[in-house]
N, C-alpha and C positions, 0 to 999 in steps of 0.2 A: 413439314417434316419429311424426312427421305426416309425413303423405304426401300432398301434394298430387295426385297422381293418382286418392288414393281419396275424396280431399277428406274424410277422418276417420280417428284414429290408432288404428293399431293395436299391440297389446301382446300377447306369447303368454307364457302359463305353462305348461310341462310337469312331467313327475314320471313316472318307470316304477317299476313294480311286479311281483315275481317271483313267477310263479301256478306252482301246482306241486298243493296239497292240497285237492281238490272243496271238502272240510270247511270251507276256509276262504277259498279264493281268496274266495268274494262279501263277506267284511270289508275283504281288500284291495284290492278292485276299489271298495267304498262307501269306504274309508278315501284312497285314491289322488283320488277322483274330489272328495270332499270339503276335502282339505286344497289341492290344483288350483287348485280355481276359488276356495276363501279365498283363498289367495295372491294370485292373479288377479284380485281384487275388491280386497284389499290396494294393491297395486302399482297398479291403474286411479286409486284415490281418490288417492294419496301423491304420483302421478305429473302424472297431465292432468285428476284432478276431473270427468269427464264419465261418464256412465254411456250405453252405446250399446246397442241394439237387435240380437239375434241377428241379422236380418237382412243387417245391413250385413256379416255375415262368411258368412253362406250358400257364396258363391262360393269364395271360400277354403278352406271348410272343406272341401267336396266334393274341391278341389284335394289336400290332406292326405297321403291314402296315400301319392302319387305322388312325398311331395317327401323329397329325400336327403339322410341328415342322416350 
């Protein structure tokens, strides 16, 4: 969706994943983290065709923890 106050659109992909076993949380944490941001790259291309710079989401992203879902 564009957002002219940020003047560049943003798109978020999420995904959770149930950590529980040392042995294997770090496949689900690479497996979560990978399938993510596919999506995420997916959905940017299929969607607005522009590819953006982390930066322009720095702010946001800091914002993160705080926001209630």
């Amino acid at each position: 969706m564009y957002d002219p106050r940020f003047h560049h659109y943003k798109l978020t992909a999420e995904a959770d994943v149930l950590l529980g076993e040392r042995a294997v949380d770090a496949k689900r944490v690479f497996w979560l983290v990978k399938t993510t941001t596919e999506a995420a790259d997916l959905l940017e291309d299929a969607l607005i065709h522009l590819e953006q710079d982390v930066e322009g989401f720095t702010e946001d992203l800091d914002r993160e923890p705080h926001v209630e879902r």
